[in-house]
C-alpha positions as CSV (number, residue, x, y, z in Angstrom):
1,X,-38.6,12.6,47.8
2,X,-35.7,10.4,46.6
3,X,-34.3,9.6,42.9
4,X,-33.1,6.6,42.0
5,X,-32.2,4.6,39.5
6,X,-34.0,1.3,37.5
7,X,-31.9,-0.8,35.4
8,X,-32.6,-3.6,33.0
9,X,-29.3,-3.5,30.4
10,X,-31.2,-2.9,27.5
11,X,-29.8,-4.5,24.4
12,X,-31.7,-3.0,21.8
13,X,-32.3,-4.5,18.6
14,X,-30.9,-4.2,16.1
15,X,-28.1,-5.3,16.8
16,X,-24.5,-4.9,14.6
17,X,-24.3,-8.3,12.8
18,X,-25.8,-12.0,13.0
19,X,-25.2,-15.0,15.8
20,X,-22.9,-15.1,17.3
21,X,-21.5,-11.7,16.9
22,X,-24.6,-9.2,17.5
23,X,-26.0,-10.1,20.6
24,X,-22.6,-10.5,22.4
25,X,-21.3,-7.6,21.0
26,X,-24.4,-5.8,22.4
27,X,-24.5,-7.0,25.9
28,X,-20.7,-5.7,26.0
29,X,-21.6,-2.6,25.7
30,X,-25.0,-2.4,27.4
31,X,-22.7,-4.0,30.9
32,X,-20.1,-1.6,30.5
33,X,-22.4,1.8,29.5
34,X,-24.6,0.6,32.7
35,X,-22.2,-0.1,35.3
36,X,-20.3,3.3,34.5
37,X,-23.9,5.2,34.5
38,X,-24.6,3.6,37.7
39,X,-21.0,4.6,39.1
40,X,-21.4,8.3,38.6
41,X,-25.1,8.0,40.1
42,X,-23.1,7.2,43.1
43,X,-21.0,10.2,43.1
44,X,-24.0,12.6,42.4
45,X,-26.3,11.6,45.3
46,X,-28.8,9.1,44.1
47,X,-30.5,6.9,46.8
48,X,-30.8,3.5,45.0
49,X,-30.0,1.6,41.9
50,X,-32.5,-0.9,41.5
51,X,-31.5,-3.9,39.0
52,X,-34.2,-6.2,38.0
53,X,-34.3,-10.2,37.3
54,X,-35.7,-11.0,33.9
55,X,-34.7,-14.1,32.2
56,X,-35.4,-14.6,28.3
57,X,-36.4,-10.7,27.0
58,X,-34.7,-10.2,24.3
59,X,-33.9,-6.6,24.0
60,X,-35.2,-5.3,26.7
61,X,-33.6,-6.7,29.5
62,X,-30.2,-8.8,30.0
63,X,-30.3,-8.7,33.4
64,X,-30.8,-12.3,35.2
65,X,-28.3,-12.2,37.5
66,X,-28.6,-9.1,39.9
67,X,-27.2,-10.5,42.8
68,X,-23.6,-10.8,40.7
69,X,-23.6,-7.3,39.5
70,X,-24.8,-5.8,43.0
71,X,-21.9,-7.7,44.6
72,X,-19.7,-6.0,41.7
73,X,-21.1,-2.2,42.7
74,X,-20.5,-3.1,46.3
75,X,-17.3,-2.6,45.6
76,X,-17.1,0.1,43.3
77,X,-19.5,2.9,45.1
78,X,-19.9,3.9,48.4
79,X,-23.2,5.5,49.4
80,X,-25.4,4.3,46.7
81,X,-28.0,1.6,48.1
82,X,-28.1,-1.4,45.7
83,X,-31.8,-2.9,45.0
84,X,-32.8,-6.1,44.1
85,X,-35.4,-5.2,42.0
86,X,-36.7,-7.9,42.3
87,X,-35.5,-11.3,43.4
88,X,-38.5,-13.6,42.0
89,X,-39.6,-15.8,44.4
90,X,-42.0,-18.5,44.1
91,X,-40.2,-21.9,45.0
92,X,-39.7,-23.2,41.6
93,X,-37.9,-20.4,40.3
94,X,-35.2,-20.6,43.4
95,X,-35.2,-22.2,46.6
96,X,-35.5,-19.9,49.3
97,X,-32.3,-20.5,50.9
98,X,-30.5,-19.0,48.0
99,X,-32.5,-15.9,48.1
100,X,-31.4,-15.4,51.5
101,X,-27.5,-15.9,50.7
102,X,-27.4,-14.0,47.7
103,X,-29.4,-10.7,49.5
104,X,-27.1,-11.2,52.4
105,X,-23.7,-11.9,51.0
106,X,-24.4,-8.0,48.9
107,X,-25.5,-6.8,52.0
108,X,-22.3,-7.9,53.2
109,X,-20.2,-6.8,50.5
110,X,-22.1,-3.1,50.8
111,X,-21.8,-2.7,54.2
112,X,-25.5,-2.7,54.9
113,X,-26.3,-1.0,51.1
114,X,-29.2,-3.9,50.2
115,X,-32.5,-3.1,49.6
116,X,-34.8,-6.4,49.3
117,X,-37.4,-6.5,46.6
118,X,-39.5,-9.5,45.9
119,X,-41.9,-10.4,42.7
120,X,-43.0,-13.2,40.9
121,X,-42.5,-12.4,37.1
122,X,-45.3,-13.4,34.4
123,X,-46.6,-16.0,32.8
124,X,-43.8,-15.9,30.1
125,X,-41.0,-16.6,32.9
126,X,-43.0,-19.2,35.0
127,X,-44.2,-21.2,32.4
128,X,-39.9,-21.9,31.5
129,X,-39.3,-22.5,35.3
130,X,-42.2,-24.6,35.8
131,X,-44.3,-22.4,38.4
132,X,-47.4,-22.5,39.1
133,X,-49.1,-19.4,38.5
134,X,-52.1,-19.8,40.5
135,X,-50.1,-20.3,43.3
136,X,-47.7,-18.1,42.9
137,X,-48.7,-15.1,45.2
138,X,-49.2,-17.4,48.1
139,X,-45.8,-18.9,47.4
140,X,-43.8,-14.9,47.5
141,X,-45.3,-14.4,50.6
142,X,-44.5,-17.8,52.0
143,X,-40.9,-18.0,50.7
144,X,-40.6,-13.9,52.1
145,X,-41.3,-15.2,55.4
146,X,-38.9,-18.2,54.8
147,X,-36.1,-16.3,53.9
148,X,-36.5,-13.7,56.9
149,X,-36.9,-16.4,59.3
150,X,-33.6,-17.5,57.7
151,X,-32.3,-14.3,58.5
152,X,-33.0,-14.4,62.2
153,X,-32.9,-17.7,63.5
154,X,-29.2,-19.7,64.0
155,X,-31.0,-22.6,63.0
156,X,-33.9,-23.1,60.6
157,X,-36.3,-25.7,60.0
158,X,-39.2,-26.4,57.8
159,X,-42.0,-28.6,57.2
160,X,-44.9,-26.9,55.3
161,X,-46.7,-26.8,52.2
162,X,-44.3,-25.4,49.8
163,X,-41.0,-26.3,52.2
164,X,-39.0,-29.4,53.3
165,X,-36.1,-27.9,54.7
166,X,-34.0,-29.8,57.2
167,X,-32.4,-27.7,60.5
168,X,-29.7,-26.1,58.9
169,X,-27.3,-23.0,59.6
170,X,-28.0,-20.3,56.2
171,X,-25.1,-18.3,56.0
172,X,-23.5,-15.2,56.1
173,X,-26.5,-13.4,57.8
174,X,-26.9,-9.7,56.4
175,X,-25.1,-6.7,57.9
176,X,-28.3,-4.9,58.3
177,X,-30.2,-5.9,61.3
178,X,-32.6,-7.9,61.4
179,X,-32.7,-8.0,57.5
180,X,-32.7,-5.4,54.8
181,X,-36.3,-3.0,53.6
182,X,-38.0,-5.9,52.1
183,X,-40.1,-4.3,49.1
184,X,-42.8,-6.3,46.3
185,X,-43.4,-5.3,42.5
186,X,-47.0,-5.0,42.0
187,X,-49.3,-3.0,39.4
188,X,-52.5,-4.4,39.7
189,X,-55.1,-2.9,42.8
190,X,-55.2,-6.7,44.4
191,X,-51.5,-7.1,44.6
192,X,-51.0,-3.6,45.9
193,X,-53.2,-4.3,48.3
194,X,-51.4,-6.8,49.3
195,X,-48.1,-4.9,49.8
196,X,-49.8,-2.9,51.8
197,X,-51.8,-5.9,54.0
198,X,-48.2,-7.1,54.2
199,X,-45.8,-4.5,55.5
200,X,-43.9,-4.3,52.3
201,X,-42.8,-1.6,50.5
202,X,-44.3,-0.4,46.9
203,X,-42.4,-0.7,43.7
204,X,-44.8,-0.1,40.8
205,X,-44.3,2.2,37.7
206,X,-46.2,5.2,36.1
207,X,-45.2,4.7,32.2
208,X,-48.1,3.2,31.4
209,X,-50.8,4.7,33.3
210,X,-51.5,8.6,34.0
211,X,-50.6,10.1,37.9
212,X,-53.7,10.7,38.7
213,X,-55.1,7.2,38.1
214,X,-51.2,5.9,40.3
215,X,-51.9,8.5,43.0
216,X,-55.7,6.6,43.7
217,X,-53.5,3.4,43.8
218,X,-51.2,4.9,46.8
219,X,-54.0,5.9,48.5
220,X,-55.1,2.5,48.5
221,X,-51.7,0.8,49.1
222,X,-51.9,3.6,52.5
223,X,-54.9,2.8,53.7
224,X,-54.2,-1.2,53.7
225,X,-50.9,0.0,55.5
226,X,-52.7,1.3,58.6
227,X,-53.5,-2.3,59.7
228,X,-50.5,-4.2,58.4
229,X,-49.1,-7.3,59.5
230,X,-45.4,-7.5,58.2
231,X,-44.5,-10.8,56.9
232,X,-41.1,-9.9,57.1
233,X,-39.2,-8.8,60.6
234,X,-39.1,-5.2,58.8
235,X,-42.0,-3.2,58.2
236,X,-41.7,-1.0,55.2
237,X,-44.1,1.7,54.1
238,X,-42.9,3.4,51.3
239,X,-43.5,3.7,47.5
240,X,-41.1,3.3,45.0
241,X,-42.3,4.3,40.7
242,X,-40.4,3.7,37.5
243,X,-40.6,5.9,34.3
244,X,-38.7,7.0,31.7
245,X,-36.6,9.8,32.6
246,X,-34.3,12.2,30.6
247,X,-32.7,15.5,31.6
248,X,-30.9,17.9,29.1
249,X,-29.7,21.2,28.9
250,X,-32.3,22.7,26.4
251,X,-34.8,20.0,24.3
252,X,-33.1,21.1,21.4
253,X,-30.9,18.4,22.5
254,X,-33.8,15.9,22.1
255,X,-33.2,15.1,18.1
256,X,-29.2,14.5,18.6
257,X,-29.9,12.5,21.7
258,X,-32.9,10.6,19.9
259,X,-35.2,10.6,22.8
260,X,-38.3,10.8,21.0
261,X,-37.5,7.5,18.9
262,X,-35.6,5.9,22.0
263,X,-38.9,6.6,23.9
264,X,-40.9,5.0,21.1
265,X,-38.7,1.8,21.1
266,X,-39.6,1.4,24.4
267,X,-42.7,1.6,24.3
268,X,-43.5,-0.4,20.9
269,X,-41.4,-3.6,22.2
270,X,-43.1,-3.0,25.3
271,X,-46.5,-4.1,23.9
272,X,-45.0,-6.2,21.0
273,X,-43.4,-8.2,23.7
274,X,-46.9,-8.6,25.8
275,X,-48.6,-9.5,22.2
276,X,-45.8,-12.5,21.5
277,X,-45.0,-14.0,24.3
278,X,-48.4,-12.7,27.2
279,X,-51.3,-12.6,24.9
280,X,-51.9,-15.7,24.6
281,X,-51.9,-16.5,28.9
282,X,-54.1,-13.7,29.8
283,X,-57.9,-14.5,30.1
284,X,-60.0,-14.1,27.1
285,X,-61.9,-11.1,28.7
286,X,-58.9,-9.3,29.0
287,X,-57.6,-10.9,25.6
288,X,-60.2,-8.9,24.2
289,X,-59.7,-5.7,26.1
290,X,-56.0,-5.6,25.7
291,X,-55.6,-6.4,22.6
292,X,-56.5,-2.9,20.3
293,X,-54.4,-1.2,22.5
294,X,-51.5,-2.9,22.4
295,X,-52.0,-3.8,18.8
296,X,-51.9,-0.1,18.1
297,X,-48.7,0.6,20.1
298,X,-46.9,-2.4,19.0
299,X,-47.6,-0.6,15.7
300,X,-45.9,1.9,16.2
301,X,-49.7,3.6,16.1
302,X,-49.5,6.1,19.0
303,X,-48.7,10.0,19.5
304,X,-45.2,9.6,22.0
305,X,-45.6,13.4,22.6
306,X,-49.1,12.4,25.2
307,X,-46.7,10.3,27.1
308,X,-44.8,13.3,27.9
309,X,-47.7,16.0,28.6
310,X,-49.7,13.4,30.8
311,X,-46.7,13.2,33.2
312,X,-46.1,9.2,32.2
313,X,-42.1,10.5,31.8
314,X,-40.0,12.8,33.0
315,X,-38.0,14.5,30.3
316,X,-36.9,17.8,29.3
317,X,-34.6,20.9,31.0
318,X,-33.8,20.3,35.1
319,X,-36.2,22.9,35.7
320,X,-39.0,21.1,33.9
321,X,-37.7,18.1,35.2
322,X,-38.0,19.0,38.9
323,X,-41.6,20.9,38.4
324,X,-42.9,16.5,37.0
325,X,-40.9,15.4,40.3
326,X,-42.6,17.6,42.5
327,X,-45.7,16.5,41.0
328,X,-45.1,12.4,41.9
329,X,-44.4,13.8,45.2
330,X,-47.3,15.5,45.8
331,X,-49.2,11.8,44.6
332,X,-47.5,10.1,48.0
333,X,-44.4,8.3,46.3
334,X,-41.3,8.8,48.2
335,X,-38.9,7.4,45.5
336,X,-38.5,7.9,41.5
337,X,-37.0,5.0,40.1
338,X,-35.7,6.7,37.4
339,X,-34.9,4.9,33.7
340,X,-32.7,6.6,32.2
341,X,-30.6,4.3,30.1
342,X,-33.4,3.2,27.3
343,X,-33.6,2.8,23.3
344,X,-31.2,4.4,21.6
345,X,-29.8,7.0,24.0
346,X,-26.0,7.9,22.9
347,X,-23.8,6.9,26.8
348,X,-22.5,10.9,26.6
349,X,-26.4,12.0,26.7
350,X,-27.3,9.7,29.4
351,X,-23.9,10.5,31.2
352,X,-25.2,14.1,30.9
353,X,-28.8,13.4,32.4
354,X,-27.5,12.0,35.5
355,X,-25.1,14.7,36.3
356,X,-27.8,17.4,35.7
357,X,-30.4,15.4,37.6
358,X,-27.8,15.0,40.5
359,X,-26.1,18.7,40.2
360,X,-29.7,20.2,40.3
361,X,-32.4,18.0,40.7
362,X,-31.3,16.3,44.1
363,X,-29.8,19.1,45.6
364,X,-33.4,20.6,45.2
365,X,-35.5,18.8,45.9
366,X,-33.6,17.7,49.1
367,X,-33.8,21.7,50.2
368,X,-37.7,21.8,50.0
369,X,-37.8,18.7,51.8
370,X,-35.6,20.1,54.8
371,X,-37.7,23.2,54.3
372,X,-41.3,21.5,55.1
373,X,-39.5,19.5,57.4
374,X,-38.7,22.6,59.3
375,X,-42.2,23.8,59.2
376,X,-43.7,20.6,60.7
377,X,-41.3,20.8,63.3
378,X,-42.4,24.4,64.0
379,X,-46.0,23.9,63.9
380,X,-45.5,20.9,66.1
381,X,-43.5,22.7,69.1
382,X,-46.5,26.0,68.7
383,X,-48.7,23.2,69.2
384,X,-47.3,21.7,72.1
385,X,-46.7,24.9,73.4
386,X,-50.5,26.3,73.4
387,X,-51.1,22.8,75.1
């Protein structure tokens, strides 16, 4: 299994002073503290660093422009793969052209480093851009295909539904060939089923739900993988989860690092965001269903120690650490998408995390991978041999 990273460039609240001073002041910081975190993930053997595209989230994520800060990495790492996570693409939010250049121009700059994710955001961010929610899943997948025929033909043309596009050259083409691991965001069973019908890899997230209830997911998201037809020219089977993740010396550290209040922030404005600017789109069944919960948590109303004992994070020592890691494994996900910047975290204790999660962790959990590797391979060639 893999580690890698999930950024957002948090800009917690509150912030030093009002408009206009606060919130730039902030996002100063939160770009700078980020793109050196992401830096030294590079040195210490993480696999990814996926950045997201949300627009509007005040707080918790000032990140709406991944393709220009992936293009900035390119140049300033040299093994780390750089994830859109995600591009959103129904048509109204961007036309599918420019998906295609911007993927391909940081594949380009990386030297093959892209890694393609695709979503289509929430009712909060398609009712600004004027999409159309209902049709919004149909329109991904369409514009996915757009873009990777893009990709491989010279010239593309097309006359559809959701397209008029007249027989044009899209430039650069990516480095990787035919087109970089094309992945979709999806938490609900119907859309990871449809990941799976689709030949796309998995990026979901386990803060908010318990393993065991993620792991019946994958099995799901497997089984629809057996019969896939890609959409794109690349068929990717893997799973990708986010969470919370911290790793310290000794949790004594915990109080001086403020996880335990940087892990309530999160996940308070988690469900005061859904309450303010959600609620109000969701159905009234699930109005009704949602609601006490969230109301409780955007509250403040909730015991943050569960999160941690039901395996929703990862925090404490590296050893504890890697125990929770080997755990996801063991639920079928091949990559940790680990969070590690969130809340109120001090840059020296997230600094920290990321060296012992790459000094220990990685090294680790790489050997017990080589190690079962190794015992496949032997179990094969006995097999073959008694044949």
């Amino acid at each position: 299994m893999e580690l890698g990273l999930l950024y957002e460039f948090e800009a917690p609240k509150p912030w030093a002073g009002e408009h206009p001073w606060g919130q730039r002041t902030m996002e100063r910081q939160a770009y700078k503290n980020c793109i050196e975190q992401i830096t030294l993930a590079d040195k210490k053997g993480f696999h990814t660093a996926w950045l997201v595209e949300h627009h509007f989230r005040e707080g918790r994520s000032h990140m709406p422009c991944n393709d220009v800060v992936l293009g900035a990495l390119s140049q300033i790492t040299e093994n780390i793969r750089l994830g859109f996570g995600v591009t959103l693409m129904p048509h109204e939010f961007i036309h599918p052209v420019r998906v295609a250049e911007k993927v391909a121009t940081v594949d380009l700059l990386s030297r093959g480093r892209a890694e393609w994710g695709m979503g289509r955001s929430t009712p909060m961010e398609q009712i600004a851009f004027g999409v159309d929610g209902a049709e919004s899943k149909k329109k991904m997948l369409a514009a996915c295909k757009t873009v990777s025929e893009m990709w491989a033909q010279e010239y593309y043309e097309e006359d559809s539904e959701y397209l008029k596009f007249p027989k044009r050259m899209v430039t650069p083409k990516p480095y990787q060939y035919p087109h970089p691991p094309c992945w979709m965001a999806a938490s609900s069973e119907e859309t990871i089923r449809m990941a799976g019908q689709n030949g796309l890899g998995l990026l979901c997230f386990s803060i908010m739900q318990p393993l065991e209830k993620l792991a019946s997911l994958i099995d799901i998201y497997r089984e629809e993988q057996k019969n896939a037809v890609p959409v794109s020219h690349v068929h990717t089977n893997k799973v990708g989860v986010y969470t919370l993740v911290h790793c310290t010396e000794s949790r004594s550290k915990f109080e001086t690092n403020r996880v335990w209040e940087s892990m309530w922030w999160w996940y308070r404005e988690s469900a005061a965001f859904i309450l303010k600017w959600e609620m109000a789109h969701l159905p009234k069944e699930a109005q009704d269903k949602a609601f006490p919960l969230l109301k409780k948590q955007a509250d403040g109303d909730f015991d943050i120690h569960s999160f941690d004992e039901q395996d929703m994070v990862i925090i404490g020592t590296p050893e504890e650490c890697l125990k929770k890691f080997l755990k996801y494994e063991e639920a079928g996900i091949d990559q940790v998408l680990c969070y590690v910047n969130f809340g109120y975290l001090p840059q020296d204790a997230v600094l920290e995390s990321i060296t012992l999660l790459g000094d220990y962790v990685i090294p680790e959990l790489k050997a017990m991978g080589a190690k079962r590797t190794a015992r496949n391979l032997e179990h094969s060639i006995a097999l073959q041999a008694a044949e």
